[in-house]
N, C-alpha and C positions, 0 to 999 in steps of 0.2 A: 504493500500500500504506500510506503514514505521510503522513497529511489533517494540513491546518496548522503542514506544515513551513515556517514562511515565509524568504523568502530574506535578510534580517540577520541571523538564528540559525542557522545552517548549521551542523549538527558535520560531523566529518570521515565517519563514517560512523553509520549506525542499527544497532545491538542489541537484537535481538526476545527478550524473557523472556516464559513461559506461566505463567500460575498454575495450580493445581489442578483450579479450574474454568473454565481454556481460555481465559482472556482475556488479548487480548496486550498486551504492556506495550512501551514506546518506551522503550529508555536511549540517549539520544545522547550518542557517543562523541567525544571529543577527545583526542587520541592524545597523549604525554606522550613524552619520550625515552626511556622504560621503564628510566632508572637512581633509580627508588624500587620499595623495597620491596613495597606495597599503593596499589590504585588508592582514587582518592574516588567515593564515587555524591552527588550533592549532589539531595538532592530538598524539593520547591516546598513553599507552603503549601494551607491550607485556598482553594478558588478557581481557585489559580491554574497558572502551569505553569512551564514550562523558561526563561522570558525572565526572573525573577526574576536565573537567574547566567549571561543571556547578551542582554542586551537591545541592549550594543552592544561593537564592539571596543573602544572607549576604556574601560571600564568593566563588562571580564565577569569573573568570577570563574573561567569554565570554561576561559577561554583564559590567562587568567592560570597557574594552576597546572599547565594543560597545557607551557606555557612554559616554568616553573619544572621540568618532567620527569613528572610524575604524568601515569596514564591517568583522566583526569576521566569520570562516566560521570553525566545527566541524566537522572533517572528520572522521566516522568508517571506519574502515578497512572489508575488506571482513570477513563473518562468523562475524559480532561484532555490537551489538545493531542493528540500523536499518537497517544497509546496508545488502545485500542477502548474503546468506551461499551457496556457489557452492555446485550443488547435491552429490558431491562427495568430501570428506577429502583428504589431499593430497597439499595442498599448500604449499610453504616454502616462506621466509624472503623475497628471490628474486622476490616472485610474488608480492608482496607488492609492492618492489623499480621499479619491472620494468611496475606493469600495474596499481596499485591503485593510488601510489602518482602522475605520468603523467594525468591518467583519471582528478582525483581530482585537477589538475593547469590550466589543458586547461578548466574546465567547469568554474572554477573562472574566468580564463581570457575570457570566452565568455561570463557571466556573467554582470563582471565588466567592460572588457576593459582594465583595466591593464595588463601592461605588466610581471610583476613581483608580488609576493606576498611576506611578510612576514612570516616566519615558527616557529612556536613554537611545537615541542616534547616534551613530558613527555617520560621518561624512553626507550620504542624502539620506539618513534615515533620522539626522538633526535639520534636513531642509524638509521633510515630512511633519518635524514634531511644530517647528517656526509656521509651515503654510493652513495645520492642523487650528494652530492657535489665533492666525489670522483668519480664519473662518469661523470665529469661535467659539474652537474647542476645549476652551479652559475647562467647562464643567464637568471635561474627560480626563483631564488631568491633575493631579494630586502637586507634582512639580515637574521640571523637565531638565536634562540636560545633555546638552549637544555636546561631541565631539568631534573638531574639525569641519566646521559646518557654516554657513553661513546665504543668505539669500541675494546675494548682490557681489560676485567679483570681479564689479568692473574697477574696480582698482586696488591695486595690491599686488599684481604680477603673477596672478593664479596661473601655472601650467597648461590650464585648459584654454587659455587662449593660443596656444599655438596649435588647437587642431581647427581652429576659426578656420584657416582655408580650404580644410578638407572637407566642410561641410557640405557641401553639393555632391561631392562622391559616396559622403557617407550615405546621405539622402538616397540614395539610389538602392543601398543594399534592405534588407529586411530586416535583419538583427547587424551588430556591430559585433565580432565575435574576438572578444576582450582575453576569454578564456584561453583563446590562442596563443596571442601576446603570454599571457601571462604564464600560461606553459613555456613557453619558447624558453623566456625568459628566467625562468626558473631551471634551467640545464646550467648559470653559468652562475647560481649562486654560493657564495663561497671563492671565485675563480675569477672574476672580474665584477664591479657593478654598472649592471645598464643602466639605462637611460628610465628603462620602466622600475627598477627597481629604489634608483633616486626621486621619481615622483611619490613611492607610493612609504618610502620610509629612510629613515636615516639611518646608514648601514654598520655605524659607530655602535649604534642604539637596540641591533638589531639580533637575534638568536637567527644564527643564518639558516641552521635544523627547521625554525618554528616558520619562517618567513619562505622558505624552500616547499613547506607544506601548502603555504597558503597561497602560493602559485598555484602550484600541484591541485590542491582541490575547495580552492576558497572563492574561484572566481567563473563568470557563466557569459552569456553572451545576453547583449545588450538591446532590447526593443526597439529600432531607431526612431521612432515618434520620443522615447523619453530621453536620448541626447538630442533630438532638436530642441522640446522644449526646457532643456536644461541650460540648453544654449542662452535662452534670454536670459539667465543670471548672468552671464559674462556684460550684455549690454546695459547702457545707462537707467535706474531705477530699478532692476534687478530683474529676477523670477517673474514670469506671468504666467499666472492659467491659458488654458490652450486655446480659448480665444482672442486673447490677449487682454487688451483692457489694463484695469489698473493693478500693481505689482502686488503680488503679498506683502512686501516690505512696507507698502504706504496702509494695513491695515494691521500691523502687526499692534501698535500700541491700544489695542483693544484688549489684549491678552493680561491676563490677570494671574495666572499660574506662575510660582517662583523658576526662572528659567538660572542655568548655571552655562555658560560657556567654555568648554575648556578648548583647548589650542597650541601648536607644537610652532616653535619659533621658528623653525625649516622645514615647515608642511609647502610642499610645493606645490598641492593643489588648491589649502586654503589659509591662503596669509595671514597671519597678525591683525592687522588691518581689518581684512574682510571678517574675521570671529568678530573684532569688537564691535563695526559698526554695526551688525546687525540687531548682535545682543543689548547694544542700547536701543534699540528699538522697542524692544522688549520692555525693558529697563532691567535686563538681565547681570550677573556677576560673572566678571571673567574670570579667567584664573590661567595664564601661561605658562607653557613647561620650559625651559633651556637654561644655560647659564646664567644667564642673565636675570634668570630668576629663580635662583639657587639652586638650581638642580647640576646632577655630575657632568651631564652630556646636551647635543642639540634633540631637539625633540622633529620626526617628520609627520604622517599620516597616520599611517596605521599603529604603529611603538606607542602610539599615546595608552594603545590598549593592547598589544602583545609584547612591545619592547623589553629589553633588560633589564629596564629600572622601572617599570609602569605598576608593578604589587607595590615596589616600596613607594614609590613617588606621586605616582597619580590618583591608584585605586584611593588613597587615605582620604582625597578630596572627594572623591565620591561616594565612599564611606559616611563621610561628615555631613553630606548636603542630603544624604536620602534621611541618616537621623533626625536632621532638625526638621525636616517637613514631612517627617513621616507621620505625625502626633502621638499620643497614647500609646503602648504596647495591650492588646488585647489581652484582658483579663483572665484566667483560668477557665472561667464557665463559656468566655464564650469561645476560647481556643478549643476547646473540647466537644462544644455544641449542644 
């Protein structure tokens, strides 16, 4: 039933959510002590899937917070590890926010019984949580916070504006097949670093075993309608739903849920610059990783959540922000039920 469950990402059990239009969704579940309040769903980026916060024991976020008490729930996105790839290519950004992330809340709160969840994004699943809340969806969320993420990188020097020219070639194909790249590119880890592997982390920062893997089987091929319309975040005023119109970004300060930003000082896909401005939209808290801000090494993309030092360094931040807005620990009678 759930293809590309591989045997080092094991949750404790699988969560089938449907969307509207019938496609099913994987949230793997890691079961927490159920003395917090709201579970977390922690969902992937643009590409990728659930090994971003669970690539190994030493170093997963899922099992970390599962640990710590919290029911952690790993949402793929359609077409991405286990959840179903619609018979036909052809989705964009908008089918995400308007039928994966909904399916994937209500099946938690049927679930749980919580009201609210807790959100964590890595890279576009912090530009889901941001477009989520400018439509919003505060009443869905307990708090939020991104990683590497942001709704506007027309300034900052995001990586993704150099594939700005390819865009009309890319337009031609059906899917953009990332997985290849990322394969390819994973034969010479350890041996040289490419070009894809400097976008996606900083190699100082990097377990070359754990990041070798996540070439290997962390990455899928891409719907081309959701890098077109990811495209308008490179241009002026940000992100637009797919008819265009007005940005996420210009509705964002409607959002009422405590948002946390975090951000790697040499993420080559989302600058410095691009985490803050957004989260102040928000009126979100940053928090940067690199020298510069005490930490041993630079921080890139993905190391913020698999790197060497991301247990000792980072997870502590996000340790911190899910306790103070988690509220209450649930009492004995009603952990027991």
């Amino acid at each position: 039933m759930f293809p590309h469950v591989v045997d080092f990402a094991k949750a404790d059990t699988i969560l089938t959510a449907r969307t509207r239009d019938r496609v099913r969704l994987a949230l793997h579940h890691y079961r927490g002590r159920r003395e917090r309040r709201f579970p977390v769903i922690c969902c992937h980026g643009l590409a990728s899937n659930r090994l971003a916060f669970d690539v190994d024991a030493e170093v997963s976020l899922a099992r970390h917070l599962a640990h710590r008490g919290y029911d952690v729930f790993l949402l793929e996105l359609r077409g991405h590890g286990a959840s179903q790839r619609p018979p036909r290519w052809g989705w964009d950004f908008d089918h995400y926010i308007e039928r994966d992330v909904p399916a994937a809340i209500d099946a938690i709160r049927a679930h749980t019984g919580a009201e609210k969840v807790h959100w964590i994004g890595h890279s576009m699943g912090g530009l889901l949580a941001y477009a989520h809340l400018a439509r919003g969806g505060s009443r869905d969320f307990q708090s939020a916070i991104t990683v590497g993420s942001s709704l506007d990188y027309s300034e900052g020097g995001s990586g993704f504006g150099h594939l700005m020219p390819f865009r009309r070639l890319i337009n031609v194909l059906p899917r953009v097949p990332v997985h290849t790249v990322a394969r390819a590119s994973g034969r010479f880890v350890g041996r040289i670093t490419t070009p894809y592997e400097r976008f996606n982390v900083w190699p100082s920062n990097t377990d070359k075993r754990l990041w070798k893997r996540i070439c290997n089987h962390g990455f899928h091929p891409v719907s081309t309608p959701v890098m077109g319309q990811l495209a308008s975040a490179l241009e002026p005023g940000g992100l637009r739903p797919r008819t265009g119109g007005t940005p996420y970004l210009q509705h964002l300060e409607r959002a009422t849920s405590p948002v946390l930003a975090l951000g790697g000082d040499r993420d080559a896909q989302c600058p410095p610059t691009a985490v803050s401005r957004t989260a102040a939209r928000a009126s979100g808290r940053v928090q940067m990783f690199g020298p510069e801000h005490g930490h041993a090494d630079h921080y890139g993309h993905f190391d913020l959540l698999m790197g060497l030092r991301a247990r000792r360094e980072v997870f502590p931040h996000i340790d911190d922000w899910l306790d103070r807005h988690d509220g209450r620990a649930l009492d004995h009678a009603e952990r027991t039920g």
